[in-house]
N, C-alpha and C positions, 0 to 999 in steps of 0.2 A: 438455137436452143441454149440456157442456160443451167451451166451444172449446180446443183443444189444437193446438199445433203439430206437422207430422207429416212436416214436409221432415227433411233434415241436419243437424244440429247442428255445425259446427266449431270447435272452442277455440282462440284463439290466445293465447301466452302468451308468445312471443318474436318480433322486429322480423321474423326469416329467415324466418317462416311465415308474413308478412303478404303480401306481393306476391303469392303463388300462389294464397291463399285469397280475396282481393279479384277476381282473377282469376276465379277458378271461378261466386265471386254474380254479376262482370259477363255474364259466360253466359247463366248460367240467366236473368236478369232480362232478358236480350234477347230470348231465348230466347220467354220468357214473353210478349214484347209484338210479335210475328214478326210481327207486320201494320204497327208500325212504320217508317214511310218516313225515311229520313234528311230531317231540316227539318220534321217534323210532332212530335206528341209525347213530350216524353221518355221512356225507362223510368223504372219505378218501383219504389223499395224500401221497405220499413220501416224504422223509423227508433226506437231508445230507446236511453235510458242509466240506469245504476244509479250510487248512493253510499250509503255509511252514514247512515244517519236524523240532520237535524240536527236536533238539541232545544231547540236553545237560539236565540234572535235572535243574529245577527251570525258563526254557527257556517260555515265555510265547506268539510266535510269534500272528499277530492281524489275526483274521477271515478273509482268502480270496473272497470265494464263499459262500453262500448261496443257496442248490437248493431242487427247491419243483417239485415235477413230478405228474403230472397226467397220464392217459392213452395216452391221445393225445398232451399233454399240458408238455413241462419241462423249469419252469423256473429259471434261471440261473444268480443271484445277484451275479456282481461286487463288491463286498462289499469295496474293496478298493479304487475304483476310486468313486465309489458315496459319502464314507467318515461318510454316518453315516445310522443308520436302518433308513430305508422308511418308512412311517406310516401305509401306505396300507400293506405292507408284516408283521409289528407288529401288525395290529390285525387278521391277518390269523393266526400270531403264539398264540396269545392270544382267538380265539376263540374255545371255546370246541366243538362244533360243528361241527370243523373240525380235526379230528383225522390227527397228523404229525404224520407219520407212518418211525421211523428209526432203524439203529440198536447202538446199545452199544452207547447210547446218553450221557453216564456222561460227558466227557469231550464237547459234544455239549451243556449243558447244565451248564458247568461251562464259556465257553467262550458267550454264552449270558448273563449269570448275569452279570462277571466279565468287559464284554468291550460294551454292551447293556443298562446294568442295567435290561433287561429281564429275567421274569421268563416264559417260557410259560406254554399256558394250555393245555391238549389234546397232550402235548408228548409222543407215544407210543413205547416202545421198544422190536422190536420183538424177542430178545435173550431169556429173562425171558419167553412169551409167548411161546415158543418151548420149551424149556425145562418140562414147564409147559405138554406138550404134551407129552414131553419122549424122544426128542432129546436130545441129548449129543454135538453134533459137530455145532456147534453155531457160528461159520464165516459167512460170508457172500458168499465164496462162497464155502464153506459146504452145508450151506441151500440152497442154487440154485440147488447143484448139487444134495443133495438129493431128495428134492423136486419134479426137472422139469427133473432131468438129462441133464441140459447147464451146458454148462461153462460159469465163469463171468471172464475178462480180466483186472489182479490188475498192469499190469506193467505198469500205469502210477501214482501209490499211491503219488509217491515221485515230481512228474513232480512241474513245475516252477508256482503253482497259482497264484499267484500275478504278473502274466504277466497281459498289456494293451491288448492283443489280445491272447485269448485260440486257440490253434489249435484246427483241426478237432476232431483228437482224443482223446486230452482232453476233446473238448464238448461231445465227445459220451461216453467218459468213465464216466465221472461227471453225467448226466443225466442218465448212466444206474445204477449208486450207487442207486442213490435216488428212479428211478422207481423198484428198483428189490427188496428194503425194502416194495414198498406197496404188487407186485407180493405174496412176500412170508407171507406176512400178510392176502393176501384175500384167501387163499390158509390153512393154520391156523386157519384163522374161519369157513370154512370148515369143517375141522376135529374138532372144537369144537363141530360146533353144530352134526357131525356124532357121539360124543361122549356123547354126552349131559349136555357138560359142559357150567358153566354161561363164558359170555363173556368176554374175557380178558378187551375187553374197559370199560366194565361197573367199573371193580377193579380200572382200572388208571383215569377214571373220577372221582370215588370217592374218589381216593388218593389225587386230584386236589382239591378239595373241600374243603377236610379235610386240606392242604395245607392253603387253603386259610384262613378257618377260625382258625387254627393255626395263621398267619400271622396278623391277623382283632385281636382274642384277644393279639399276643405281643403286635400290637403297637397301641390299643386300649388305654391306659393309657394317651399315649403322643400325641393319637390324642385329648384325651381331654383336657391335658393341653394347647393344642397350643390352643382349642377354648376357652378356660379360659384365655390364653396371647390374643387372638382378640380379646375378650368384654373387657377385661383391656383398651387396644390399641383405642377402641371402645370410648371407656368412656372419655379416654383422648383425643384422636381426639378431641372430642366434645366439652371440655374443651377447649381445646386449638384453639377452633373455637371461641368459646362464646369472649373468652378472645382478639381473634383478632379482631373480632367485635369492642367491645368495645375499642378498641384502635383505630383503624380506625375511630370509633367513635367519641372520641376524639380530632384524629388527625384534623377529620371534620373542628370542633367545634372550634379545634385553630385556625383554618386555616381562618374559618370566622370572627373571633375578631380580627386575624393579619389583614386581606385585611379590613373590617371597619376601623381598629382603621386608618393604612396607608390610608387610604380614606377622614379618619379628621383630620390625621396632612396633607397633603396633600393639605385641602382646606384653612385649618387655614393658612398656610402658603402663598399659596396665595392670601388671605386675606393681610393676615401679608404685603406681599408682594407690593399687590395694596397700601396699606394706608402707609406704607414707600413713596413708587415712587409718591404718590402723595403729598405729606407731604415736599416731598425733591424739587416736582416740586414748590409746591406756596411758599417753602424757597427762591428757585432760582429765583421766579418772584418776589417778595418783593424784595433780594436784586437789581434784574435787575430796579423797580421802584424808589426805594430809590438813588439806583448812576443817576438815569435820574434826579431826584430830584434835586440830588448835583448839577450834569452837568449845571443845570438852573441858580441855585441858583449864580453858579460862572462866569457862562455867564451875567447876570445882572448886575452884580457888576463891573465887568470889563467895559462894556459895558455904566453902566450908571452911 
């Protein structure tokens, strides 16, 4: 028999469809583990990603698909038409609490650093975890076939991801990668705990940790310097606040001695102005009296 996926298929192909559809797997995937206690173990999802076949050494094609599956739930990022990671799906990949359940993740986890700047948390990879158990044959669909006795269907590995529209059986082939990584994971701890071994998630949680605070004390140093350059940055600001003030201040201050001072030459001038026009008028009216004067003086004479 051949394993096929048989939950939902959801395609997302733009950012505004991510939140509600991230939304709907966290459901189902609680849904799914209702036994659950908050502080015991996480849910679990599946976990794959698609790109174009690289052929060549040093070829680095960009992430196609992104897909997470639930039991009922498989969702299916367009990674290339949406153009960049969704926020809603970056903290599913960053929340520990939800264990991404894949297999042979290194290269999944160099093209989210590399084209993400992602590291996630709760990446689980169920290769190490069977082996860990005694398996040898560590394909993916080795473990199926040991496991469940299906077949898993790989002759679409090489198919065209980075198409605008997945056929049918691309989507079915995509979504049954991802759900048949969690399949064989819940299947594994199983046989852990028939064995009585501690749990593989508990190791990669704490690997996660260790990760981090590895990561906290590198760049612990330069976080401190950067807050040693803000209170510098800080300081000057303030500076250079003060300093603007007071220039403004200034500027105030000139600004009121210019428009006074223009204000009293301004009057003085028209002062100036008045006592000229008036100066020049009672010139003009003496001369205008003085020729009426004459005028008389030479009228008389003639006259008498």
């Amino acid at each position: 028999m051949t394993l096929r996926y048989q939950g939902e298929i959801i395609e997302i192909t733009d950012l505004s469809e991510a939140e509600n559809a991230v939304g709907i797997l966290r459901q189902d995937a609680v849904h799914q583990d209702i036994t659950r206690k908050r502080g015991s173990k996480p849910c679990r999802v599946g976990f794959d990603m698609e790109w174009q076949h690289e052929s060549a050494p040093g070829m680095d094609n960009p992430v196609a698909l992104i897909q997470v599956a639930s039991k009922e739930v498989c969702l299916i990022f367009y990674m290339l038409k949406i153009g960049s990671m969704p926020p809603a799906l970056e903290e599913l990949l960053l929340d520990k609490h939800f264990l991404k359940v894949g297999l042979a993740v290194t290269n999944d986890l160099r093209k989210l650093s590399s084209q993400f700047f992602l590291i996630p948390r709760g990446l689980l990879d169920v290769a190490p975890m069977a082996r860990r158990l005694g398996y040898t044959r560590l394909g993916l669909q080795s473990l199926v076939q040991d496991l469940f006795r299906l077949h898993v269907v790989k002759g679409k590995a090489r198919s065209n991801w980075g198409s605008d529209q997945l056929t049918d059986g691309q989507l079915s082939y995509a979504a049954t990668d991802a759900f048949a990584t969690l399949l064989i994971y819940k299947q594994l701890e199983v046989f852990e705990a028939d064995e009585g071994k501690e749990h593989y998630w508990t190791m990669v949680l704490a690997d996660d940790e260790a990760a981090v605070e590895a990561e906290l004390n590198a760049v612990g140093p330069r976080i401190r310097e950067l807050k040693e350059s803000v209170r510098k940055l800080t300081r000057r600001n303030a500076d250079l606040a003060a300093r603007l003030a007071a220039v403004e201040a200034e500027a105030q201050r000139t600004k009121a001695a210019y428009e006074a001072e223009a204000q009293r030459t301004r009057a003085a001038f028209k002062a100036e102005a008045q006592r000229t026009r008036a100066a020049f008028q009672a010139e003009v009216q003496q001369m205008r009296d003085a020729f009426e004067d004459r005028l008389t003086e030479i009228e008389e004479q003639i006259f008498w």
